[in-house]
Structures are given as structure tokens and as C-alpha cells.
KOLZA-808899 format. One record per residue: residue number from 1; residue in one letter; chain; x, y, z of N, C-alpha, C in turn. Coordinates in nm, 2 decimals. Layout:
N
+-------+------+------+--------+--------+--------+--------+--------+--------+--------+--------+--------+
: kolfi : zado : keba :     nu :     nv :     nw :    cau :    cav :    caw :     cu :     cv :     cw :
+-------+------+------+--------+--------+--------+--------+--------+--------+--------+--------+--------+
:   NUM :    A :    A :      X :      Y :      Z :      X :      Y :      Z :      X :      Y :      Z :
...
+-------+------+------+--------+--------+--------+--------+--------+--------+--------+--------+--------+
END
This chain:
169
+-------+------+------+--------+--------+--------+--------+--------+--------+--------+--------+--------+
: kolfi : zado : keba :     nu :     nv :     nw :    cau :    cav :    caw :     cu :     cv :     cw :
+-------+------+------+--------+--------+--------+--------+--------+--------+--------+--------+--------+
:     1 :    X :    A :   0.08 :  -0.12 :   0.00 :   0.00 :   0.00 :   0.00 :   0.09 :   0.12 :   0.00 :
:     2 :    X :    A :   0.07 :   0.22 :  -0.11 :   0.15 :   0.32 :  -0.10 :   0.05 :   0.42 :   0.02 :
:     3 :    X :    A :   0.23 :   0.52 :   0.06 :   0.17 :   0.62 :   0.18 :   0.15 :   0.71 :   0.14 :
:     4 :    X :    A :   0.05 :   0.82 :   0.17 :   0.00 :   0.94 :   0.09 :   0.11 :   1.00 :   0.15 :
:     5 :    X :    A :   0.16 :   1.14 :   0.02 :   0.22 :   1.21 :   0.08 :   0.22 :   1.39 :   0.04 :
:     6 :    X :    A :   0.10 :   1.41 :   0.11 :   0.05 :   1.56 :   0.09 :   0.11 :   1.67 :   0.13 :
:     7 :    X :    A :   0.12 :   1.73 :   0.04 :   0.14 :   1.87 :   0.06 :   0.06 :   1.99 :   0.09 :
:     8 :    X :    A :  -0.09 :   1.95 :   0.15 :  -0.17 :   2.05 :   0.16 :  -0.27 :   1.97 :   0.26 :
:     9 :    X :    A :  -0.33 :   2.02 :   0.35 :  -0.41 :   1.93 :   0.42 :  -0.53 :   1.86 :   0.33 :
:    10 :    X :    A :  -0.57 :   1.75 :   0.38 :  -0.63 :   1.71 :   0.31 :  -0.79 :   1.74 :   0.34 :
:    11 :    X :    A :  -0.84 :   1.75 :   0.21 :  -0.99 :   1.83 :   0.15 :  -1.11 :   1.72 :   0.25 :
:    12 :    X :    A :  -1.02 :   1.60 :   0.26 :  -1.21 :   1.49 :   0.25 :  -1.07 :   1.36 :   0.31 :
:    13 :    X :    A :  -1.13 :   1.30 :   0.38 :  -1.04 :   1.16 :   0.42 :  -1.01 :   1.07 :   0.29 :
:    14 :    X :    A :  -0.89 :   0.98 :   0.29 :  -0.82 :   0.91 :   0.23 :  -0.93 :   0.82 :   0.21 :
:    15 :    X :    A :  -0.90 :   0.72 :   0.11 :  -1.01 :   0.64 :   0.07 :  -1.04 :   0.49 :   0.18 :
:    16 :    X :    A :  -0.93 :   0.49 :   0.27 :  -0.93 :   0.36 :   0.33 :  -0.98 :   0.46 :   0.47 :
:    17 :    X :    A :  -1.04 :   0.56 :   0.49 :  -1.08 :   0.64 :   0.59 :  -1.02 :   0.68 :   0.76 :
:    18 :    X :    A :  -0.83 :   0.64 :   0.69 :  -0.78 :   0.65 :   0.75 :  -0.72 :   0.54 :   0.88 :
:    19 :    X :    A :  -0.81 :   0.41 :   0.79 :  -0.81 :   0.29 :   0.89 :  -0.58 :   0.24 :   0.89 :
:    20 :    X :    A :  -0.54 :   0.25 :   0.76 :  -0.42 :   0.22 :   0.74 :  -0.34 :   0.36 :   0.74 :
:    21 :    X :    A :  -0.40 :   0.45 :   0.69 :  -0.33 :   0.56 :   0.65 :  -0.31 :   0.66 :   0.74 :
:    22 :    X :    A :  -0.37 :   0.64 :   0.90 :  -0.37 :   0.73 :   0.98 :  -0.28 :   0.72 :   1.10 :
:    23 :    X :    A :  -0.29 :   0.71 :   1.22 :  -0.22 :   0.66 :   1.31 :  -0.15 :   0.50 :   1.30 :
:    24 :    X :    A :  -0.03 :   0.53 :   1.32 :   0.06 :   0.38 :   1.33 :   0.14 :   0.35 :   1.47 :
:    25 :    X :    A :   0.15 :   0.24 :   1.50 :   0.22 :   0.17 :   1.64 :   0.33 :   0.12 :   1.57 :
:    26 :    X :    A :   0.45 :   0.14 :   1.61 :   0.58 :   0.07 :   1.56 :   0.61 :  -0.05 :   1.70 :
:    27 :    X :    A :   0.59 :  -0.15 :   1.68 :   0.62 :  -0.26 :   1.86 :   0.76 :  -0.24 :   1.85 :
:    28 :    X :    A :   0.81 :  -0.26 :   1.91 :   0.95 :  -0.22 :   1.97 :   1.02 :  -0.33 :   1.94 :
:    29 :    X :    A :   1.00 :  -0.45 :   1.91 :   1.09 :  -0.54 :   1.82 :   1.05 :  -0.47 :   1.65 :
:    30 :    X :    A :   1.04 :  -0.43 :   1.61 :   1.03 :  -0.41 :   1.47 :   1.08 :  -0.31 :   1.39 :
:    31 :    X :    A :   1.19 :  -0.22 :   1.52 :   1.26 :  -0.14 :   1.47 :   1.36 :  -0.12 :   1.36 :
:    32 :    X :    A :   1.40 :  -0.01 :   1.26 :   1.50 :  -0.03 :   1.16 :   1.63 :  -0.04 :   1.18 :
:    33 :    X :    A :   1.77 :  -0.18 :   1.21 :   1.90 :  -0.09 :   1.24 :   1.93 :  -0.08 :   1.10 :
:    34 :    X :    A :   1.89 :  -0.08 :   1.03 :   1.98 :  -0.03 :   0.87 :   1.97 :   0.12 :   0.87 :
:    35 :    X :    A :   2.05 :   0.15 :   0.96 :   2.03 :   0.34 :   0.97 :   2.22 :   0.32 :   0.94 :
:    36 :    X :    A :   2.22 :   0.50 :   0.93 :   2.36 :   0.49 :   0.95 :   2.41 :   0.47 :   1.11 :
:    37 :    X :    A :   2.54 :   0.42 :   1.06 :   2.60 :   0.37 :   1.21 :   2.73 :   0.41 :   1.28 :
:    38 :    X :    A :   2.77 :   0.44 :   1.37 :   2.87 :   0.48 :   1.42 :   2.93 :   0.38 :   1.53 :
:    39 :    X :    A :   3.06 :   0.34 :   1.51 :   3.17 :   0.27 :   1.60 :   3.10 :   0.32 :   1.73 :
:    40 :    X :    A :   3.07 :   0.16 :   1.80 :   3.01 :   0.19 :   1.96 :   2.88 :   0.27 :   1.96 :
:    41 :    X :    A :   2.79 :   0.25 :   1.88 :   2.69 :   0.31 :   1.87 :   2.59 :   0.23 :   1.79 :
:    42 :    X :    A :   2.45 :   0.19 :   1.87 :   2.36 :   0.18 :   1.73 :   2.24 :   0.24 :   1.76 :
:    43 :    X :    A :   2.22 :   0.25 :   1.59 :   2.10 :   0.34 :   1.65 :   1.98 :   0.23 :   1.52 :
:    44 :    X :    A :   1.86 :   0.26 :   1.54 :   1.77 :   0.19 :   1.51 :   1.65 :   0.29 :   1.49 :
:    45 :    X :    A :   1.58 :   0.26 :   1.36 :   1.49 :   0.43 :   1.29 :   1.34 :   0.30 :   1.34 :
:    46 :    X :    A :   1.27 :   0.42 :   1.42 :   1.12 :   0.36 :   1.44 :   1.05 :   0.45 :   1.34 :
:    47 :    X :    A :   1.07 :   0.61 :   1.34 :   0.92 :   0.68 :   1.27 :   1.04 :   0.74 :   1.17 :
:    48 :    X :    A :   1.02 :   0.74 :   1.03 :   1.10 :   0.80 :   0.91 :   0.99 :   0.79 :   0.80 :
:    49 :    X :    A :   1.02 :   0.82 :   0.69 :   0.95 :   0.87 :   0.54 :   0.94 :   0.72 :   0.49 :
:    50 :    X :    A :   1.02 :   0.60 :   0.52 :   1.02 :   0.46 :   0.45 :   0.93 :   0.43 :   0.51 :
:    51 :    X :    A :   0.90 :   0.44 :   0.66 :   0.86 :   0.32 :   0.75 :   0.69 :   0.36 :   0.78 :
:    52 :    X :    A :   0.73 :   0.51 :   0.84 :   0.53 :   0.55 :   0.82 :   0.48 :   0.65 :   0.73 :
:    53 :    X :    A :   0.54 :   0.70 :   0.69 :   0.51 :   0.85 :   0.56 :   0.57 :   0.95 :   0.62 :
:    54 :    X :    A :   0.63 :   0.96 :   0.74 :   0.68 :   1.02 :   0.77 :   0.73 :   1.14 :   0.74 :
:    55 :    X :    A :   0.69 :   1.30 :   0.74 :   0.71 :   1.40 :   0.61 :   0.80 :   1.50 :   0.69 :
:    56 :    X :    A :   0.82 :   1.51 :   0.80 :   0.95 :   1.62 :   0.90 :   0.97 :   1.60 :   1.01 :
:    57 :    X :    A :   0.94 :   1.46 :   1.05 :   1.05 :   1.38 :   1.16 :   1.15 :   1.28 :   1.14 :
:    58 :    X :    A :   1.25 :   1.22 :   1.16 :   1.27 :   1.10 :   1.25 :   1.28 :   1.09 :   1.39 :
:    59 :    X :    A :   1.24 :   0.96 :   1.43 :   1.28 :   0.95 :   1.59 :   1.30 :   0.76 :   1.53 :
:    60 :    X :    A :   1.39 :   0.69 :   1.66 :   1.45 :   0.57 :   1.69 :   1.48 :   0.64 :   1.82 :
:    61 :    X :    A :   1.61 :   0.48 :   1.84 :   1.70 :   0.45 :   1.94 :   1.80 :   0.47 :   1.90 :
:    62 :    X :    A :   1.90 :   0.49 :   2.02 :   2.05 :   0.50 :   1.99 :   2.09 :   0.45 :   2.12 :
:    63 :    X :    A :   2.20 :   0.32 :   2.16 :   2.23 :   0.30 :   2.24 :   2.38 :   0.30 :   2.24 :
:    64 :    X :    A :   2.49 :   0.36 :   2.35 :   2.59 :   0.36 :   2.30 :   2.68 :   0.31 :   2.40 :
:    65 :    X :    A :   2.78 :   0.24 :   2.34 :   2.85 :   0.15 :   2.45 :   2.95 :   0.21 :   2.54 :
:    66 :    X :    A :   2.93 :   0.11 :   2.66 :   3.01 :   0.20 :   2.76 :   3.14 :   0.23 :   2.72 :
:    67 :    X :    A :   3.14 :   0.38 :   2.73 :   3.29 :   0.44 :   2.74 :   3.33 :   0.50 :   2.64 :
:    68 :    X :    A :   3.19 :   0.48 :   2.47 :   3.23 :   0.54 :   2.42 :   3.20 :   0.67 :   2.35 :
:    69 :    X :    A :   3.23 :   0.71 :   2.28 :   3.22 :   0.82 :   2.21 :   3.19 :   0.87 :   2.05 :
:    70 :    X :    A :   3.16 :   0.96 :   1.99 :   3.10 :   1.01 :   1.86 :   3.28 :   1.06 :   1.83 :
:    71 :    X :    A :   3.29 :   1.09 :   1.71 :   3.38 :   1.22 :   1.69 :   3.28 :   1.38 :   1.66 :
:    72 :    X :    A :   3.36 :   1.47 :   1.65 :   3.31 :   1.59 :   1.62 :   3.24 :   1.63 :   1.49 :
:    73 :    X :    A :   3.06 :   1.66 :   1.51 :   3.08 :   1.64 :   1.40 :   2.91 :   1.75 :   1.43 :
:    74 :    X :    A :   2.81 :   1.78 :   1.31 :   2.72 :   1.86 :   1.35 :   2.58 :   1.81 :   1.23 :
:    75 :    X :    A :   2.49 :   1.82 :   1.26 :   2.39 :   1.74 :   1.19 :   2.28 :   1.86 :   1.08 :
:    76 :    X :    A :   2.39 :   1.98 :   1.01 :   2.30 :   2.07 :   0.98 :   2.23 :   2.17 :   0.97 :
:    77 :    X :    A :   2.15 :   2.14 :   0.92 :   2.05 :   2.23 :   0.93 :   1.89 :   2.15 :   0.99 :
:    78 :    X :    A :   1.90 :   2.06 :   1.06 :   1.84 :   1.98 :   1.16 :   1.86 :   2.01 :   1.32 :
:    79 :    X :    A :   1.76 :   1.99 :   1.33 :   1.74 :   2.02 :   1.49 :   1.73 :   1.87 :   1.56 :
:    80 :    X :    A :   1.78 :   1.85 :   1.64 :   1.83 :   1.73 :   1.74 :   1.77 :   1.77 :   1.87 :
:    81 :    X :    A :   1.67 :   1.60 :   1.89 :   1.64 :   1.59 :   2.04 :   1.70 :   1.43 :   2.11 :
:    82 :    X :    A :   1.70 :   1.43 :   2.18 :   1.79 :   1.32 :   2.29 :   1.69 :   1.30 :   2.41 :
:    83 :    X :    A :   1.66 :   1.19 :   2.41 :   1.59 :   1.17 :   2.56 :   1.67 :   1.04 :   2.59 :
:    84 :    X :    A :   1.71 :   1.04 :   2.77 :   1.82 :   0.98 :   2.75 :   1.70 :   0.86 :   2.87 :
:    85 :    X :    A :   1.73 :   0.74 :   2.89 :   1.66 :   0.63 :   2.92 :   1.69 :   0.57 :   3.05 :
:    86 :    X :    A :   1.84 :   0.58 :   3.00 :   1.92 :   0.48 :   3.08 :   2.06 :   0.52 :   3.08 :
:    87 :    X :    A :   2.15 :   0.56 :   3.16 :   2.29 :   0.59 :   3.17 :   2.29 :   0.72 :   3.19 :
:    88 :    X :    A :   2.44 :   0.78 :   3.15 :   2.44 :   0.90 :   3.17 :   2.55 :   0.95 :   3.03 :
:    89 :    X :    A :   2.51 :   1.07 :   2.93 :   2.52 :   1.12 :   2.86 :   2.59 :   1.21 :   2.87 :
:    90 :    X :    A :   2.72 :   1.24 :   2.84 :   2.79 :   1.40 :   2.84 :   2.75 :   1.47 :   2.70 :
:    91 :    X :    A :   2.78 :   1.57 :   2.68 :   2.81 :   1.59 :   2.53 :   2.96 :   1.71 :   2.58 :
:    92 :    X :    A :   2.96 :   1.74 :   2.40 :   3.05 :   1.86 :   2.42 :   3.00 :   1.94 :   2.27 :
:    93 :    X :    A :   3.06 :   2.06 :   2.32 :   2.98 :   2.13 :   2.18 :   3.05 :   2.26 :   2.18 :
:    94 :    X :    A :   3.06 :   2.34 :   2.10 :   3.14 :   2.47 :   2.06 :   3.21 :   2.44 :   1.96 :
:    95 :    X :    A :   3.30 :   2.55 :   1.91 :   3.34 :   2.57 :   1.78 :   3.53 :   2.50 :   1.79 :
:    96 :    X :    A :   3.49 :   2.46 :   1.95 :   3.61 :   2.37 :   1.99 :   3.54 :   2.26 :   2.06 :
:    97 :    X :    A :   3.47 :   2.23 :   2.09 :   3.38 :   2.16 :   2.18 :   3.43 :   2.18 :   2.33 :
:    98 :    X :    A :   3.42 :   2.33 :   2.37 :   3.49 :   2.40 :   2.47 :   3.40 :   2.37 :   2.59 :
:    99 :    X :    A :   3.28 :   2.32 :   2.55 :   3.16 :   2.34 :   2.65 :   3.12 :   2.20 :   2.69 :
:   100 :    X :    A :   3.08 :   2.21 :   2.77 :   3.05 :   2.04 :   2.82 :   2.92 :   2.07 :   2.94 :
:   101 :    X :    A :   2.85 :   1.96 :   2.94 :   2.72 :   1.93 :   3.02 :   2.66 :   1.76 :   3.02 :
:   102 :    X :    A :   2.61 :   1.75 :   3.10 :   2.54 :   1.57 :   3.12 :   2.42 :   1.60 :   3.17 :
:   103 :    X :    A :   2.36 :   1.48 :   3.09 :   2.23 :   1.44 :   3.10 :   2.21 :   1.31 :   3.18 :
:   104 :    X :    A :   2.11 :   1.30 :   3.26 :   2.05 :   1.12 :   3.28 :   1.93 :   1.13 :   3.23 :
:   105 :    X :    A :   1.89 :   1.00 :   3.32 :   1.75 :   0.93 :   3.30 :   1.65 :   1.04 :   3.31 :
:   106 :    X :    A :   1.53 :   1.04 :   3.24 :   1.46 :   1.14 :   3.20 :   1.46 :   1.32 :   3.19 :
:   107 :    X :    A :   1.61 :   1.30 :   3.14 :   1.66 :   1.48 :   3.09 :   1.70 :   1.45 :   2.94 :
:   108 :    X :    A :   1.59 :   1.56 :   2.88 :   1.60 :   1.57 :   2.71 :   1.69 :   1.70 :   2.75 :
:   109 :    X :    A :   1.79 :   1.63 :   2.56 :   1.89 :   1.72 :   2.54 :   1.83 :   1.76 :   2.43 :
:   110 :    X :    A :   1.88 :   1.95 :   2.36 :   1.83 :   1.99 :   2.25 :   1.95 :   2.02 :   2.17 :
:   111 :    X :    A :   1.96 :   1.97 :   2.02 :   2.11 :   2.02 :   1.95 :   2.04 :   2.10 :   1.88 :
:   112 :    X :    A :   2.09 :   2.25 :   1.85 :   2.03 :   2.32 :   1.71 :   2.10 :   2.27 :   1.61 :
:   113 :    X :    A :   2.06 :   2.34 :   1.51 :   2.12 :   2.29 :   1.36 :   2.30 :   2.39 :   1.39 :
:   114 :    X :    A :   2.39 :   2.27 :   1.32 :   2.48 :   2.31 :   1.25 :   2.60 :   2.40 :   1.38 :
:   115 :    X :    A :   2.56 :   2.30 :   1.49 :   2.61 :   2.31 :   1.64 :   2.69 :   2.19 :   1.61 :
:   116 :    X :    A :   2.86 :   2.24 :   1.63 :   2.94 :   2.13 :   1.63 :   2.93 :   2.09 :   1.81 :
:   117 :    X :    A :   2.93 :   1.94 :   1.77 :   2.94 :   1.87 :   1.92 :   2.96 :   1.72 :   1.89 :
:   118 :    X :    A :   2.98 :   1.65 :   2.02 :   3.02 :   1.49 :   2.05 :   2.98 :   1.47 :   2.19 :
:   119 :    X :    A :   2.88 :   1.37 :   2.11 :   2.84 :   1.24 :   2.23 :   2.92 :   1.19 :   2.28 :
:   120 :    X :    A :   2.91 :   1.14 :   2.41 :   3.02 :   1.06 :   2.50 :   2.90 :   1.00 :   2.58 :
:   121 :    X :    A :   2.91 :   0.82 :   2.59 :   2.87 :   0.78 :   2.69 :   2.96 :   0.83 :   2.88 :
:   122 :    X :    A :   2.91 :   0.86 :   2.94 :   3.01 :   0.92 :   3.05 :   3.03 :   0.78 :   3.12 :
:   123 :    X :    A :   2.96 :   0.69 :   3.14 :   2.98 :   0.59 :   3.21 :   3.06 :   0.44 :   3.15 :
:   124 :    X :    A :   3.18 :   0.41 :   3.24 :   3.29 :   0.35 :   3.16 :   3.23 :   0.18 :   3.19 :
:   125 :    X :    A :   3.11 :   0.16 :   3.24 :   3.08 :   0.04 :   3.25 :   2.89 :   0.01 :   3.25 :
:   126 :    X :    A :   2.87 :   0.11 :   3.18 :   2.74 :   0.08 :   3.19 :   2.65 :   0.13 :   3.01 :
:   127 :    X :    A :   2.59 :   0.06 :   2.91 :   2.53 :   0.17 :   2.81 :   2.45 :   0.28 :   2.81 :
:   128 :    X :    A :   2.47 :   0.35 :   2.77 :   2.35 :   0.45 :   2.77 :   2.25 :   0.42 :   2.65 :
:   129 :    X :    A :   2.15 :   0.45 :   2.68 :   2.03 :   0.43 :   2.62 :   1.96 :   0.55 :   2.60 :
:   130 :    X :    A :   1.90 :   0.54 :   2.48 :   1.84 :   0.74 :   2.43 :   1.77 :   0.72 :   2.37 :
:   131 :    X :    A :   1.64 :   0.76 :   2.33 :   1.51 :   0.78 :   2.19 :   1.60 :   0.90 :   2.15 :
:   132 :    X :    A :   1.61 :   0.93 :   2.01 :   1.69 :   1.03 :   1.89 :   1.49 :   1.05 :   1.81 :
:   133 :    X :    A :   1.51 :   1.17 :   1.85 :   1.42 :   1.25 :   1.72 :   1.49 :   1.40 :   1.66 :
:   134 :    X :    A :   1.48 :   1.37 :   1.51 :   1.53 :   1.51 :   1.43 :   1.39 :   1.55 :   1.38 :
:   135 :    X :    A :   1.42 :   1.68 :   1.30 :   1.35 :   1.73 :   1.24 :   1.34 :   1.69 :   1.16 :
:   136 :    X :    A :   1.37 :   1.63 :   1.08 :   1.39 :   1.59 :   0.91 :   1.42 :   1.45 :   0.91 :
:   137 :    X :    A :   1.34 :   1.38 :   0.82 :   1.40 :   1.25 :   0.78 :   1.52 :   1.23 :   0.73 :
:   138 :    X :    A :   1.56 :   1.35 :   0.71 :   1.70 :   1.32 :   0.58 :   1.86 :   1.28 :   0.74 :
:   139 :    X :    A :   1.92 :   1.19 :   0.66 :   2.02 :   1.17 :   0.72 :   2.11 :   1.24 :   0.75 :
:   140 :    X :    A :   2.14 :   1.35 :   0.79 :   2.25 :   1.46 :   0.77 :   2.38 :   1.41 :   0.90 :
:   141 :    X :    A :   2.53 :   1.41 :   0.86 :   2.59 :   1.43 :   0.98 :   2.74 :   1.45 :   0.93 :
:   142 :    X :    A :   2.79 :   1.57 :   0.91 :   2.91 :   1.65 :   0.87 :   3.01 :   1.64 :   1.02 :
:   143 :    X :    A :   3.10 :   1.56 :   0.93 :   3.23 :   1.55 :   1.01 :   3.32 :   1.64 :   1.02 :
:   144 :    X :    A :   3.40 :   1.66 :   1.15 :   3.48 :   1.80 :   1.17 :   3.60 :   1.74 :   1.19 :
:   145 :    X :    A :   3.68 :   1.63 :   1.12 :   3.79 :   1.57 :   1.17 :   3.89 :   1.69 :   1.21 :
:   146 :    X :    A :   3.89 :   1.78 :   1.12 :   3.99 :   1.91 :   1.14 :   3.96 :   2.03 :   1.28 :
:   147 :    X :    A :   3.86 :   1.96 :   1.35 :   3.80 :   2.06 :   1.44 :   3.92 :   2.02 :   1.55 :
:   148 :    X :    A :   3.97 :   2.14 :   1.62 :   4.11 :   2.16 :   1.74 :   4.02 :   2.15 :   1.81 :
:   149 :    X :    A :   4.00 :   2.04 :   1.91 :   3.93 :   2.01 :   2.07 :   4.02 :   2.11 :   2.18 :
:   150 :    X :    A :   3.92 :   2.19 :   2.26 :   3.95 :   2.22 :   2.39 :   4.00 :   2.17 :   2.47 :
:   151 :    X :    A :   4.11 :   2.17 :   2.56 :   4.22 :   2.08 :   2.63 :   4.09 :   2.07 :   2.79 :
:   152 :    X :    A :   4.02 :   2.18 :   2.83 :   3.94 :   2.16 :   2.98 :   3.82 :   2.27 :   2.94 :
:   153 :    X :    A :   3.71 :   2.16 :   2.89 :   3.58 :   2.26 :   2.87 :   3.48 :   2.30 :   2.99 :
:   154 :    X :    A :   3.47 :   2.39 :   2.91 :   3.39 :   2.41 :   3.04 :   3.26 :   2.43 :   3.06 :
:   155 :    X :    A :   3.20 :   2.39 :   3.19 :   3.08 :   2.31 :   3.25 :   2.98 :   2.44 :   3.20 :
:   156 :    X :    A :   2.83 :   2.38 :   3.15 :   2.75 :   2.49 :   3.11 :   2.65 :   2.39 :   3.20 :
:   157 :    X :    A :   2.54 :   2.49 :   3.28 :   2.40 :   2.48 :   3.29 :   2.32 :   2.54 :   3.30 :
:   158 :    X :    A :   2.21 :   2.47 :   3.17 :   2.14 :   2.59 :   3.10 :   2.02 :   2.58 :   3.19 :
:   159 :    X :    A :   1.96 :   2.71 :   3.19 :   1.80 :   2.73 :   3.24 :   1.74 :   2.78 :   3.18 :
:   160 :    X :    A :   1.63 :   2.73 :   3.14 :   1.54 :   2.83 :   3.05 :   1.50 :   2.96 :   3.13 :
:   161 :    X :    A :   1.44 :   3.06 :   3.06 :   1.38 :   3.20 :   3.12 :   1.29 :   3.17 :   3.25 :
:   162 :    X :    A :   1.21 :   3.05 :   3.21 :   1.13 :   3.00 :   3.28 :   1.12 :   2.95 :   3.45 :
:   163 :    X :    A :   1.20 :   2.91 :   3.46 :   1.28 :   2.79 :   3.54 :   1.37 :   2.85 :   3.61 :
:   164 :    X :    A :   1.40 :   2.98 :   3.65 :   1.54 :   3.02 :   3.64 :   1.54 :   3.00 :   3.80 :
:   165 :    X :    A :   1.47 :   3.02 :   3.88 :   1.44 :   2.94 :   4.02 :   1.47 :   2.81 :   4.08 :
:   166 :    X :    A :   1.49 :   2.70 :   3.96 :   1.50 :   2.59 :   4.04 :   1.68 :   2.58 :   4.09 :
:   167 :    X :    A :   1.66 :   2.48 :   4.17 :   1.81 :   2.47 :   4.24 :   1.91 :   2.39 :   4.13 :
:   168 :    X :    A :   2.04 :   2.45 :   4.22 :   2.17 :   2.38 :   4.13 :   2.09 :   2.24 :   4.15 :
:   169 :    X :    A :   2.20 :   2.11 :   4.05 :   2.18 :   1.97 :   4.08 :   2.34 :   1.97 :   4.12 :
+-------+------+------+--------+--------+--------+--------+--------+--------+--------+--------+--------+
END
């Protein structure tokens, strides 16, 4: 069955009245790993343009092995979200990756577009586990082999406008 793919809201429902064409469940064994892959990392595509019609998301899993790490690299003109599951997540990010911060279990991370940074599992004996949603189906991820890393970055934590009341952690 092909998946509609509109460019305008739709006038009158699809002909199958949205029984196939509307909401979809992905079960959690039936995830995609034929994604791209990174050394000490996998990640696995649940919602994309192949799998449900998917027209300006992806989201999967990414699980990444203890101790390891991404190289420098920036996804774009895509916006990156991270919800982390299980473990604990550093990243680093700047135009050296001068900056550094960690996430755990239920703290979403946000990348903007075309933000150089690197993932690091922080924990040397345990995986971290994350749901990955972008903006865009399309695969984007530009390497910065040439990027000079920061010898001692330094610690950022952010508060939104909102929030600016809650306590250090």
C-alpha cells in the first residue's frame, strides 16, 4: 500500500478512511538498524519517510557503548532531540567543543542545527540508552575531523527563562 504524501491538508479523508493511512504503532521489536552507524553506537529508525510517511520527523533509538564516544561532527540544518533512558550522557559542543554538560535518565537534550558537538557515553561500565528525534527524515551528519578540541571545557548549565528558580543539581 503506498503512503500518501500531501502537501496540503487534506480536503475529505483518504479512501481507506484512514483505517491504514492514519495513526501507526511501531512494537518495539520491529525497529529499523539499517540506519547509518557509528563505531560503539547503534541506533535503530522507528518513525522515518520509508517506515510510516513520515514527512519532518525522524525518531528511533541509539544505544551507546560504555565508554564510548561520537567524533566531532554537527547534523546541519536539523534540529536534534535526545531523551536519554538509561545511563548518563555527556556531550561537548562549541566551535572547539569547549563546552560540556550531562544528562541522565529522564533529561532531554536539544542540538540546534549546525552546532558542532560529540556524544560521550560518560559511564565506563554501563550503556547508555536514548530515543533520537530530528526534524527531518533526511540523514544529515558532517564531520569535523579538522576541528582543534578544547584541552578543559567548560561546564555549562542551562535554564530556561522560565525555570530560572530551580536549584543547582
Amino acid at each position: 500500500m503506498a503512503i500518501p504524501t500531501p502537501s496540503a491538508p487534506p480536503t475529505s479523508p483518504p479512501e481507506d478512511g484512514w483505517r491504514m493511512t492514519g495513526v501507526r504503532v511501531v512494537p518495539k521489536g520491529s525497529l529499523d538498524s539499517a540506519t547509518a552507524q557509528t563505531p560503539g553506537m547503534s541506533r535503530a529508525a522507528a518513525i522515518n519517510f520509508d517506515r510510516v510517511g513520515a514527512q519532518h520527523i525522524w525518531a528511533g533509538t541509539v544505544t551507546i557503548d560504555a565508554n564510548a564516544k561520537t567524533s566531532a561532527h554537527h547534523h546541519g540544518h536539523l534540529e536534534s532531540v535526545i531523551y536519554v533512558l538509561k545511563g548518563r550522557a555527556r556531550l561537548r559542543w562549541g566551535e572547539r567543543l569547549e563546552f560540556i554538560a550531562e544528562a541522565g535518565p529522564g533529561d532531554f537534550i536539544f542540538v540546534p542545527p549546525y552546532v558542532p558537538h560529540q556524544e560521550i557515553n560518560a559511564l565506563e561500565d554501563e550503556t547508555l540508552e536514548c530515543i533520537l528525534m530530528r526534524s527531518d527524515g533526511e540523514a544529515v551528519a558532517v564531520n569535523l575531523p579538522d576541528l582543534e578540541v578544547a584541552e578543559k571545557p567548560e561546564g555549562v548549565r542551562w535554564v530556561d527563562p522560565t525555570h530560572k528558580w530551580l536549584p543547582e543539581v
